[in-house]
C-alpha positions in Angstrom: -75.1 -17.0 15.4 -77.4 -16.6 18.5 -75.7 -14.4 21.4 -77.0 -14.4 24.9 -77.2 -10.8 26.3 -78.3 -9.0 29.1 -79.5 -5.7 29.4 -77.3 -4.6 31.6 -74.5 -5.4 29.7 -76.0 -4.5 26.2 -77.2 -0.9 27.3 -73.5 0.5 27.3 -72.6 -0.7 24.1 -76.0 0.5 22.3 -74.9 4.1 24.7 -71.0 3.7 23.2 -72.6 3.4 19.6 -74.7 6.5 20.4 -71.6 8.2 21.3 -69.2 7.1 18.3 -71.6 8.4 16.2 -72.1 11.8 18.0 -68.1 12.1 17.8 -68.4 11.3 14.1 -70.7 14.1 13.7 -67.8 16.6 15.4 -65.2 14.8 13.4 -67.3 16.1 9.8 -68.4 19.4 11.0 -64.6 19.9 12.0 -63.0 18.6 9.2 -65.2 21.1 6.9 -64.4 23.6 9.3 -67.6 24.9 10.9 -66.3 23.4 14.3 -63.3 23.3 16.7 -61.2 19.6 16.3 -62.4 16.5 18.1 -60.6 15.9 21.8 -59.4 13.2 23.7 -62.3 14.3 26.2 -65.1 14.0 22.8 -64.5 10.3 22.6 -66.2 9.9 26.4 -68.2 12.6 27.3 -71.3 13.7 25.8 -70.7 17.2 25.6 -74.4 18.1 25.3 -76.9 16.5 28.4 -79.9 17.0 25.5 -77.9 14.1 23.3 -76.8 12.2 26.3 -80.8 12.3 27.5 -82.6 11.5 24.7 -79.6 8.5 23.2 -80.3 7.2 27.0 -84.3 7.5 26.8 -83.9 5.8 23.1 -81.8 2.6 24.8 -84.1 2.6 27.6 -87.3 2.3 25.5 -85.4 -0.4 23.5 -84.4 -3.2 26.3 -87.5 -2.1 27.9 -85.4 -0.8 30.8 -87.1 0.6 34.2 -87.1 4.2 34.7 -84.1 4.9 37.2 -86.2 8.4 38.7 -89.3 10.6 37.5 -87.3 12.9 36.2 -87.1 12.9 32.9 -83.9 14.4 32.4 -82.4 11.5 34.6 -84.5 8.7 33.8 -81.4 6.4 32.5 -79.2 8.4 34.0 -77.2 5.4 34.7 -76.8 4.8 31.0 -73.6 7.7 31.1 -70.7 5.0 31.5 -70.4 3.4 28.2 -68.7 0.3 27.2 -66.9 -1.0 23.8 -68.0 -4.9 24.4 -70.7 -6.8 25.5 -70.3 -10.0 28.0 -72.5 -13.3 27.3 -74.4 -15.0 29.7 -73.7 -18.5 30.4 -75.6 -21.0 28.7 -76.8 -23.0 31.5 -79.6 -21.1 34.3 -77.8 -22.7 36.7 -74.4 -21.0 36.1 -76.1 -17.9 34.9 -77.9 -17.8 39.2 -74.1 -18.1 40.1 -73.5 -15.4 38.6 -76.0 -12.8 39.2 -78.7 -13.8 41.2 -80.4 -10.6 40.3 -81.3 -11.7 37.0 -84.7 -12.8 35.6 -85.8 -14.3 32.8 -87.0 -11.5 31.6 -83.9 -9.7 31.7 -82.3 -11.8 29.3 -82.5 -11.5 25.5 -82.0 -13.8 23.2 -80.1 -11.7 20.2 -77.9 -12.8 16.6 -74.7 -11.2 16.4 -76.3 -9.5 13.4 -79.2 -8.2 15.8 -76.4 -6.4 17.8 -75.2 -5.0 15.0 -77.7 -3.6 13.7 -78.8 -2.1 17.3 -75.4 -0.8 17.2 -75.8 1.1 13.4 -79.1 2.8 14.6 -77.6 3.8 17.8 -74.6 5.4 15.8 -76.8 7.0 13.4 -78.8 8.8 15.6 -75.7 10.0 17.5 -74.5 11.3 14.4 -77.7 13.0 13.7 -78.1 14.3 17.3 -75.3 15.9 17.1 -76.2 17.6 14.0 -79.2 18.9 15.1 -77.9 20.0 18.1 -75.2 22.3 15.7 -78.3 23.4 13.7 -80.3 24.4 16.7 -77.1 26.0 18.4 -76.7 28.3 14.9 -79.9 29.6 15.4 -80.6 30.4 19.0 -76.9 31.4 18.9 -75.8 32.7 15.8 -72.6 34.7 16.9 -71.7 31.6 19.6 -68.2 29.9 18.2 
């Protein structure tokens, strides 16, 4: 089933995938008990700007976005508000001018729902592992760190 998408709108969903599967990765290591329980304030906030950074730079490079500054911690910076659903352009160009005259061509992708989904299952899969790295690398530079 073909879905019209822009990147605007598609960038916080890939960034909300990133960050389900970062919280999934708390949710193990707590439930095995190697790490305090998952908060209310896990399931919006990156707690680590490493993760946020390099799930934001991933997204970026994906849809092609433009850098937002020349720093590179703060490249996508505007990738930190996340969304749980995408909005589909209108079919004709003349509705879709209506409704955001700032969009090219070129900003629109032409995407299956099954493309989107499988965006969405890499971007929660390397949340998941980003967070585990991050718990690996955290051990070792800080062994005695709870």
């Amino acid at each position: 089933m073909p879905l019209r998408v822009g990147h605007r709108s598609l960038a916080p969903l890939l960034m909300g995938g990133a960050l389900f599967g970062y919280v999934l990765g708390k949710a193990a290591q707590a439930a095995s008990g190697t790490s305090p329980p998952v908060t209310k304030q896990d399931l919006t906030k990156w707690s680590s700007s490493g993760a946020f950074v390099a799930a934001a730079f991933h997204v970026g490079q994906l849809l092609g976005l433009e850098p937002e500054s020349e720093d590179p911690l703060r490249q996508f910076g505007s990738l930190e508000e996340i969304a749980t659903e995408v909005c589909a352009l209108p079919r004709g160009l003349e509705s879709l001018e209506e409704q955001d005259s700032e969009l090219t061509p070129q900003d629109k992708l032409n995407m299956t729902v099954m493309d989107v989904r499988g965006l969405l299952g890499e971007m929660c899969t390397m949340g998941f592992v980003l967070n585990l790295w991050e718990t690996k690398i955290m051990r070792f530079v800080a062994p005695n760190r709870s």
